[in-house]
N, C-alpha and C positions, 0 to 999 in steps of 0.2 A: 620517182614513184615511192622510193621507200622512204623519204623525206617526207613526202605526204602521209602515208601511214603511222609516222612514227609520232608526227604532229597530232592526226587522228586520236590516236594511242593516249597521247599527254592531255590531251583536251576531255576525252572522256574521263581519265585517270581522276584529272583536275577536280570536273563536274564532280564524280563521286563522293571525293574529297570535302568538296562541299556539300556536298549533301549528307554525306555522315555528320562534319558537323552541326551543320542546321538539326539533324535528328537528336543528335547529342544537348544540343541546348534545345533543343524541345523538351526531352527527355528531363535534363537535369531544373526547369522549371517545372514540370510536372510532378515533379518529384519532391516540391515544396510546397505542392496545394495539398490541400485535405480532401480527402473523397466524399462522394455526396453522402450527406446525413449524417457525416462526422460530428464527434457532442466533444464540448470541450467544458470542460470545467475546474472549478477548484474544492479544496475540505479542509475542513478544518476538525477536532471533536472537542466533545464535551467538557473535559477536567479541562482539557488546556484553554478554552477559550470562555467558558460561561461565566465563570465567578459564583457567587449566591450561595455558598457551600451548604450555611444552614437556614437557605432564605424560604419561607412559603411553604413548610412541610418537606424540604427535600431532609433524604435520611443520610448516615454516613458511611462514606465509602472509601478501600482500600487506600485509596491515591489519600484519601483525607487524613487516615491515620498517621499515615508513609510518611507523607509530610510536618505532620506536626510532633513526631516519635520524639525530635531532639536528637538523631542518632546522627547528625550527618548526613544522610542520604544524597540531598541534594547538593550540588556543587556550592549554592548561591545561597544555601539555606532559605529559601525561598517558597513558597506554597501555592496552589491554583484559586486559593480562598477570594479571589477578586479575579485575576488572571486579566481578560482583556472586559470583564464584565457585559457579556455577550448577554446575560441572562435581561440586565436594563439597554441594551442599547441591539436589538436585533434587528431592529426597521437602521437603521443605521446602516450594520451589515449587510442588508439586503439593497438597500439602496446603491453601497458598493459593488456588488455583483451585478447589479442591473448596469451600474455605469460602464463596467466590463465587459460588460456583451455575453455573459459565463451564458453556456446552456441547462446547463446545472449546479447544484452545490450541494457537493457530497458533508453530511454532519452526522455527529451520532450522538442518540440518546445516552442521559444520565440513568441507570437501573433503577437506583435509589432516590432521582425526582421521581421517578412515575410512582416507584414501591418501597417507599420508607425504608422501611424495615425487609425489603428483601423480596417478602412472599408476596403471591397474590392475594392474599384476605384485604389488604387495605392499599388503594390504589389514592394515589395526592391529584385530585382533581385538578389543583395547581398546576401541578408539573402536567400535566396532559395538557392543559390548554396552553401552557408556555407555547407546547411542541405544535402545536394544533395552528395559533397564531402565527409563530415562525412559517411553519408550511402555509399557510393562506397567504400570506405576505409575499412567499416566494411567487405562487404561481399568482396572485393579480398582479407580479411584472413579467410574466411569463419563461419562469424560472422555474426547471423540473429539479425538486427534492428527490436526492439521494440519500438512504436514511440506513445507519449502521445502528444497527442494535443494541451492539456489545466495541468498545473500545475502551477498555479496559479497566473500570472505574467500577469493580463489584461491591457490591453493597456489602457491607464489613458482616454483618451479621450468618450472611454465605461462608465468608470467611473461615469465621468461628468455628464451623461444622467441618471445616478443610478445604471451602474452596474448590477448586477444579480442579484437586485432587480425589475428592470423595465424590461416588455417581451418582447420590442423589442431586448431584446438581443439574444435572442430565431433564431430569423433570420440571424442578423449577425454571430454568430456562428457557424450556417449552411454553410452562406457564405465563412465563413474561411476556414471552413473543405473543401469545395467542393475545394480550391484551392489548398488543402495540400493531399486532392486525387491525386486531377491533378498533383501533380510535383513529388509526391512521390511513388504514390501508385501501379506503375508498379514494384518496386523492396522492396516494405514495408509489409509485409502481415500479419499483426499484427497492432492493432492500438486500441487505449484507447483513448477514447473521453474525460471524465473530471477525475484529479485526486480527490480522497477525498473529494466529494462534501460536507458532514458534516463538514468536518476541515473548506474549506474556506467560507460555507455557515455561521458556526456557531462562527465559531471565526474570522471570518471578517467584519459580519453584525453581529453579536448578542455579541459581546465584541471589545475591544479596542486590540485583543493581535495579531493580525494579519492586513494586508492590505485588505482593504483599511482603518480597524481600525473603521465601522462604528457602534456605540453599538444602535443600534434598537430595542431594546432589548423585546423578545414575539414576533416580528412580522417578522423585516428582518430577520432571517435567514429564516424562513421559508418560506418566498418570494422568497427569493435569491433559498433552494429546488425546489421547486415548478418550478420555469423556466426551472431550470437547468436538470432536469429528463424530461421536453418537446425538452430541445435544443437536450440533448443527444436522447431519440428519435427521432425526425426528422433528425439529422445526422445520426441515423442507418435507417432507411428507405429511404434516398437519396444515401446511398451508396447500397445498394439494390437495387434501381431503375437506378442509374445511371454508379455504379464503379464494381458491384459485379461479375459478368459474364465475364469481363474482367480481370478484378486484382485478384477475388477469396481469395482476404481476410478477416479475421476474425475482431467483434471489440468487445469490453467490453467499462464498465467503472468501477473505479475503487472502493471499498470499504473499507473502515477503520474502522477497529474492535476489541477490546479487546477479550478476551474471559471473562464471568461474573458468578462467583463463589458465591454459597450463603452460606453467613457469618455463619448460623446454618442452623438445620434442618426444621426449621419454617419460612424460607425464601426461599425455593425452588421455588419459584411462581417466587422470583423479579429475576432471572435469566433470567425467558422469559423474562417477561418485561423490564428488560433492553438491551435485543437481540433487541427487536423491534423496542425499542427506538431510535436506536443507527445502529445497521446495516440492521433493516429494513427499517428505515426510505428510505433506497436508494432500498436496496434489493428486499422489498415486492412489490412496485407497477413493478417490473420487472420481479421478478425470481419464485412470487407466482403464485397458481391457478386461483387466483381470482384478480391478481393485485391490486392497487390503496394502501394509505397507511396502517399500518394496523390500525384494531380496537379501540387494546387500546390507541394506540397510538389519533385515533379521538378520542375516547370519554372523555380522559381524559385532552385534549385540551379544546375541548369545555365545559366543565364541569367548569376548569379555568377560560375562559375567558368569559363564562355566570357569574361566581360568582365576577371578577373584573370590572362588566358593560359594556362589551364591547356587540356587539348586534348581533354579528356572531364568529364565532372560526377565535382566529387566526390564524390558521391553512388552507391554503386554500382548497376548493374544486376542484376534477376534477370532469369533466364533465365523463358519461357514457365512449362517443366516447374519449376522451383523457385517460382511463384508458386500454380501451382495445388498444389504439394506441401506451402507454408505454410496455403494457405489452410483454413481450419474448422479447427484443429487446436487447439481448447479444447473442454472440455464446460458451460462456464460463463465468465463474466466477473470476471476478479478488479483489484477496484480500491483504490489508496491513494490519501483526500482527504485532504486539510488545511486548504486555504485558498482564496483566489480572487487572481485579479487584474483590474485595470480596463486596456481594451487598445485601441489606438490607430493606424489604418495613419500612415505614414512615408510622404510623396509622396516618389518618384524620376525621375530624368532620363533619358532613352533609354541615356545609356551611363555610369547608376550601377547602384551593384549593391542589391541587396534589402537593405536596412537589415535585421542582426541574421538575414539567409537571410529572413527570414519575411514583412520588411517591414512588420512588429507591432512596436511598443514597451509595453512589461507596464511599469506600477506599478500603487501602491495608492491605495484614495481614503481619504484623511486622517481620513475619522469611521470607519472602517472601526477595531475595538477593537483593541491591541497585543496580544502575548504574551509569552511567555520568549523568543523566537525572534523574531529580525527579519524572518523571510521569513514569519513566519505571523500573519499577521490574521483576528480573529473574523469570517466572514461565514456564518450558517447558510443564506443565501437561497442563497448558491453550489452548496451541496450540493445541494440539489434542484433545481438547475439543471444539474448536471452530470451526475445519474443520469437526467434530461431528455431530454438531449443523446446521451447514451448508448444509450438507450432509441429515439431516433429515428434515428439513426444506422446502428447496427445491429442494427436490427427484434428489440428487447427480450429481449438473451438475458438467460438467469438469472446473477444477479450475486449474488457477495458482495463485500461492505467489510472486504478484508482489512485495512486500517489507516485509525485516525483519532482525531483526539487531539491534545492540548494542549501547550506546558511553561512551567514558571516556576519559581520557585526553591526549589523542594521540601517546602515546610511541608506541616505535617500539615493544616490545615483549609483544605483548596485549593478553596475556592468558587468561583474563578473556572474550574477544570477542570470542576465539577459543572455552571455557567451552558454553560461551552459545551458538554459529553458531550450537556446536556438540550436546548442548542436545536438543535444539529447532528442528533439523535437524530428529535427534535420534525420537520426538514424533510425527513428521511429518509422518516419514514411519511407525512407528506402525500406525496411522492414515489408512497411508495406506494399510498395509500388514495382520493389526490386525482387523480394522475399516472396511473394503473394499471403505475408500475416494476416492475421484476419482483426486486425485491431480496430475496435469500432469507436471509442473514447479516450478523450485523456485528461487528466487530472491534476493539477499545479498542488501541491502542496508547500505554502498554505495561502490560505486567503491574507495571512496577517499574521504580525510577529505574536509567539504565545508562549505557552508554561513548557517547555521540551523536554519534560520526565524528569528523568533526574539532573539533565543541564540546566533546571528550572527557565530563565531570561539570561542564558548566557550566549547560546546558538539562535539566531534569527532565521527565519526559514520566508516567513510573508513576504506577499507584493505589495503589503501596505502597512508602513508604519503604525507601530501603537506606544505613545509617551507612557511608560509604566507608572512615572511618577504625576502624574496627573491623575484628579480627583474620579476624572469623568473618562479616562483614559481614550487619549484623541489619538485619530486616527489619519493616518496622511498616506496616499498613493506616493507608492516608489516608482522607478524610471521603469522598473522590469512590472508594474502593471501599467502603466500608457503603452509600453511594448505589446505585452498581453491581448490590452484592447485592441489592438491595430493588427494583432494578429488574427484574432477571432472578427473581424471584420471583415478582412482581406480575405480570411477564410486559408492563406497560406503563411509560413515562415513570411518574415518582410525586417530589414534592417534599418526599416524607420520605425524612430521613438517619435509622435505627431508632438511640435512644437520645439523640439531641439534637434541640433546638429551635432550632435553630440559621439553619436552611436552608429559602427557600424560594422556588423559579424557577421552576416551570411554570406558564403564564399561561391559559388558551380564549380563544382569538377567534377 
């Protein structure tokens, strides 16, 4: 009798056994589809991929000065004055994207095509219909334009006056958008007012590494925030007030974020604090409860520049009415990953100051894989720790990944773009199928190799080849877009490249 029972026993045991894992590999293929209505795309912008610098009335702009200084700036000495010459060859690029199956293509306007000289008094009717063509072209292949405003290409004559340092830029801005309403925004229903406002805030006014190159160092960059989280609100409340009811489209602005890993168990703490530092500084006065920046982020400012004699934070104040005016002014979350860092508090003295403002020290941990790029290491765990963070932060609004992506030195069979598109992609959807994230798009950065700031043509980031040295500048699909298309087909991860045997990354467990 117990002989039978115990048979019994094992047999059901067994069955279970199997049926967890049947549910496990249900589970872990589910976990490689994309959910319904998922949009997937790629972007590229303007300085890096147009060329035409002084073609057709376009006016000139920061990245043009940068470039031609003679200071060195660029690694390659190299300039965007051609780049991939997107400007003559855009049915080209659109053509590409349609062969890709993309649901969209995130690009962004030149300031200084549409406005010479900066202001609205005189608009290049040119540069409108450039952008006007491009967008018609997308959607007769029925390809939704994603359209960035502002990526970072100000028209020099803004400059002059300080840039996004000084608040009358705050107006002009408005002004611009309102016109890129009016010519666009009957057929654009997507739109991103400023890209990466830390990137060009912080290393264009707070270091030499970027345009306009000003090092202010403590104070611009966070001038240059400061306006920049006023201009982009007052553009999302004009469109509100004046576009929304008709056009019915959506706007963000955009964020750049690592995800921040603490280095042991006794630095859990500088992982917030470096979230805040970094992608609150944009985040919280918009996507928080309470708006304005955060906390640590004031008090450890002014704690600084009380101890360096200065007689107020350099960090500036908003007023009451300007906090609740920034605050909710997106319709979704728009983020750029790349990588991670491992993160570490800095003990300080009663009358030292916050090591680095934040009192976090950022590297990387040494197995963490290399890339084309020194600041970018392979971590896909980051990623889904980040859209985590995000998600618990501020109570999971709907996000897209407007950028994220690789570079190395440009060959055609770029496996190592394919290993990470697949596992970054891979932590994405556990994100979401494990997480419950609320990520509704994603975004390849780039469509095609291009001018990468100040590493000019030295980092490749594209899925498709561009010969620099060609007159006409040809264009050739890499292995990690045949991948791409096969994945937005499938509609899941898939470790077929269609036509080679070449390839194979995606793992279950």
């Amino acid at each position: 009798m117990a002989t039978k029972y115990f048979f019994s026993l094992k047999v059901t045991v067994y069955m279970l056994l199997v049926a967890t894992s049947i549910l496990k590999q249900i589970e872990a293929v589910t976990n490689l589809e994309f959910p319904e209505g998922f949009q997937l795309g790629v972007a590229t912008a303007s300085y890096q991929i147009e060329g035409a610098w002084n073609t057709n009335g376009k006016g000139v702009n920061i990245w043009d000065v940068y470039t031609h200084s003679g200071r060195g700036a660029i690694r390659d000495n190299s300039n965007g004055d051609v780049a991939c010459d997107s400007y003559h060859n855009y049915k080209e690029d659109v053509q590409l994207i349609s062969d890709i199956g993309a649901d969209f293509y995130r690009f962004s306007l030149s300031w200084s095509r549409i406005l010479p000289n900066g202001f609205a008094n005189e608009i290049n009717e040119d540069g409108v219909n450039y952008y006007k063509n491009l967008i018609d072209e997308l959607l007769a292949k029925g390809i939704q334009p994603h359209v960035s405003i502002f990526h970072w290409d100000l028209p020099e004559n803004l400059e002059k006056l300080g840039g996004w340092t000084n608040e009358l830029i705050i107006d002009y801005f408005v002004e611009y958008s309102r016109i890129v309403f009016r010519e666009f925004g009957s057929k654009v229903k997507l739109f991103y007012t400023l890209n990466e406002p830390a990137i060009f805030c912080g290393e264009g006014y707070g270091s030499h590494v970027k345009a306009p190159g000003k090092n202010i160092t403590g104070i611009g960059s966070y001038l240059c925030m400061h306006n920049a989280l006023k201009a982009h609100a007052k553009v999302y409340h004009m469109y509100d007030k004046e576009f929304r009811s008709e056009q019915k489209g959506l706007i963000s602005i955009v964020i750049s974020s690592s995800a921040y890993i603490a280095k042991n168990e006794s630095n859990l703490e500088a992982e917030d604090i470096a979230f805040q530092f970094v992608c609150g500084w944009v985040g919280h006065p918009i996507y928080s409860k309470t708006g304005d920046y955060p906390e640590v982020m004031k008090n450890r400012i002014a704690e600084n520049s009380r101890i360096q004699g200065y007689s107020k934070s350099r960090l500036p104040e908003f007023t009451p009415k300007w906090i609740e005016y920034i605050r909710g002014t997106s319709d979704f979350f728009a983020l750029n990953h790349y990588t991670s860092n491992l993160v570490e508090i800095i003990p300080k003295g009663p009358n030292d100051t916050w090591y680095g403002e934040s009192g976090v020290k950022f590297s990387y941990d040494p197995k963490w894989p290399s890339s084309g790029s020194s600041w970018l290491k392979v971590v896909p765990e980051g990623f889904r720790k980040i859209l985590n963070d995000i998600k618990n932060e501020y109570n999971n609004p709907p996000l897209i990944i407007t950028e994220n992506g690789v570079s190395d030195d440009g060959k055609l069979k770029d496996k190592t773009r394919v290993d990470y598109l697949s596992e970054y992609l891979k932590a994405m959807l556990q994100a979401i199928h494990e997480d419950g994230c609320n990520v509704k798009g994603y975004t390849i950065w780039s469509l095609m190799d291009n001018f990468e700031w100040e590493n000019g043509y030295l980092e490749k980031f594209g899925i498709v080849q561009v010969d620099f040295a060609s007159p006409n500048r040809t264009r050739t699909p890499k292995m990690s877009m045949k991948w791409y298309e096969n994945v937005i087909k499938q509609r899941k991860i898939t470790d077929v490249v269609p036509n080679t045997n070449e390839y194979h990354v995606v793992s279950i467990s």
